[in-house]
N, C-alpha and C positions, 0 to 999 in steps of 0.2 A: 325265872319265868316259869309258869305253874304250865302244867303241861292239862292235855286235853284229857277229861273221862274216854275210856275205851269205848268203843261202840259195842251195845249187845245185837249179839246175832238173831236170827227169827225162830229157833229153836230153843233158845232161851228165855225168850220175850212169850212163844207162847206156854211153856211148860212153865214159866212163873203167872202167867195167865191161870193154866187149870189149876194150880193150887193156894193161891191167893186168897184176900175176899176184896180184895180192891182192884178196877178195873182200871188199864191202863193204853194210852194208845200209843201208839210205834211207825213212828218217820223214819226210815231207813238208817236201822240202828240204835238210834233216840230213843227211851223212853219217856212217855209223861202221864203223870197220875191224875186222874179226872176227878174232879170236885163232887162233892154232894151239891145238889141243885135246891132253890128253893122252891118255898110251897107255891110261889105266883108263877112260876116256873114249870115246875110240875104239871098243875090247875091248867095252862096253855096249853102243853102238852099232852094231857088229858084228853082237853076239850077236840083236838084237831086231829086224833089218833079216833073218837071216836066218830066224826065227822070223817072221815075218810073209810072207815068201818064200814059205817052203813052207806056210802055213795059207790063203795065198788065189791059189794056184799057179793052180786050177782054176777059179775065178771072175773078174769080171768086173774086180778091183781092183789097181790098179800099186803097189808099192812102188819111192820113188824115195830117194836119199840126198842128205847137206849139200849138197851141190852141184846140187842143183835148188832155184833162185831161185823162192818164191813171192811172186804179185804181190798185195797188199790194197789193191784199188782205194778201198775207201769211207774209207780213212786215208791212200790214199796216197803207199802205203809196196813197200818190197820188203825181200823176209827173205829169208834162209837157214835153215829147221825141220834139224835135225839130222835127221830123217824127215820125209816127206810120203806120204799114202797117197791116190791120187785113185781114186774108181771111176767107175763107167757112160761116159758121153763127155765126154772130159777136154777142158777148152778153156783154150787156153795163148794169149799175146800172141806179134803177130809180130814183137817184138822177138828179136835176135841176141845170147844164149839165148833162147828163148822161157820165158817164165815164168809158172809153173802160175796159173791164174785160182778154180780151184772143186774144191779137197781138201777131202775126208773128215774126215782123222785129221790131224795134225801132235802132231809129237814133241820135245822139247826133254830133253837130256841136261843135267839141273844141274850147274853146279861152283862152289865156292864166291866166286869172281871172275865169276861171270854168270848167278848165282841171281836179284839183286835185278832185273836187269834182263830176263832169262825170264819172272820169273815174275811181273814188273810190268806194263813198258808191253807187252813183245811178247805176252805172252798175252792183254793189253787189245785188242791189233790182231787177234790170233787169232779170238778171241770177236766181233768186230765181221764177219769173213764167214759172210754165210749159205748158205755150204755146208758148215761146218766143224761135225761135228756132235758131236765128242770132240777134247779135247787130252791127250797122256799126258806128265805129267813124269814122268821116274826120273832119282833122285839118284847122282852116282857116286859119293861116298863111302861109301857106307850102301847097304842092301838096301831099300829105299823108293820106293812108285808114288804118284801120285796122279793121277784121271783128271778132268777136268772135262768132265761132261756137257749138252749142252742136250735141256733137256725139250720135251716140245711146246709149252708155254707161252710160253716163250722163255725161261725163268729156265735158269740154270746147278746143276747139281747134283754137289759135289765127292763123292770117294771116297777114301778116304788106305787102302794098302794095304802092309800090311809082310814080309805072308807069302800061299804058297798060291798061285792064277791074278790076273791081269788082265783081264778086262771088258772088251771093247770092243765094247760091242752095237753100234755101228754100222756095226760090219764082220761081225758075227756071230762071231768071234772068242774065244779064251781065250787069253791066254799065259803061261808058266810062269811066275811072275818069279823065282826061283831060277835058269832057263836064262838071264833076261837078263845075269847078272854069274859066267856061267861062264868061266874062265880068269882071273878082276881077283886072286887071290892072287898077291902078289907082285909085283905091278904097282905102283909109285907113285901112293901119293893126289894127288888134286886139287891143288894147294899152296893153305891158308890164304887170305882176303883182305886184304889188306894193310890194317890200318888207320894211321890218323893218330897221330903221337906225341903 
């Protein structure tokens, strides 16, 4: 019986961070290497990072990209959100990146090879900080939102949106979503997930 990988510790996880060039995220322990994204992928993410740019230019909230490392203390973990939006006083780790502790909003871009796992364990770590008071997935192959909300109760309350604005009351926010997937004609879809023969 083949025994288990060791777990790396979070001293190791990040010290193979700063000297890397490939970016990696960390489940308590776990490491796993993040894909290169495609161009319709991108192009969404693009479009919705600069569409949040200018809607909270004048207030209080940062829009940051893939490359801000958030940290989920109460799991453990460190992500990469395709988006992160933090407002009021941001408090980051003095780790080298330092990485965001108490976002708003976090964003995940589906594709069909990192659907199951967006929209599984990472949204389960998403929803476990309590600063995070909305998550937005948008799908790149398709024209498709879904926001998951926390209510004051603490319950979550989904919205599947396929046309029209996006919602983000906790930015105060509307965003097109028609402008999120301006420019994706002609762009190569997502590729497929590979399944088992």
């Amino acid at each position: 019986m083949g025994q288990a990988a060791p777990k790396t510790s979070v001293p190791d996880y990040l010290a193979a961070e700063r000297e890397g060039d490939t970016k990696h995220e960390y489940f308590d322990g776990v490491v796993v290497a993040m894909a290169g994204a495609s161009p319709r992928h991108n192009q969404v993410t693009s479009n919705l990072m600069r569409q949040l740019s200018e809607l909270l230019d004048a207030g209080p909230c940062r829009v940051f990209g893939s490359d801000q490392r958030v940290h989920v203390e109460t799991t453990r973990s460190y992500v990469y959100p395709d988006v992160s939006v933090g407002c009021g006083q941001l408090d980051f780790t003095d780790e080298r990146p330092a990485s965001l502790r108490n976002p708003t909003v976090l964003v995940e871009v589906l594709s069909p090879t990192t659907e199951d796992h967006d929209r599984g364990a990472k949204l389960a770590h998403y929803r476990r900080m309590a600063s995070v008071r909305e998550v937005l997935l948008l799908q790149s192959n398709e024209v498709r939102a879904e926001v998951y909300r926390r209510q004051s109760d603490g319950t979550w309350l989904i919205v599947d949106i396929l046309a029209g604005d996006v919602a983000l009351e906790s930015l105060d926010v509307r965003l097109a979503l028609a402008a999120c997937y301006a420019k994706t004609d002609g762009l190569p879809p997502d590729p497929a997930r590979q399944t088992d023969p």
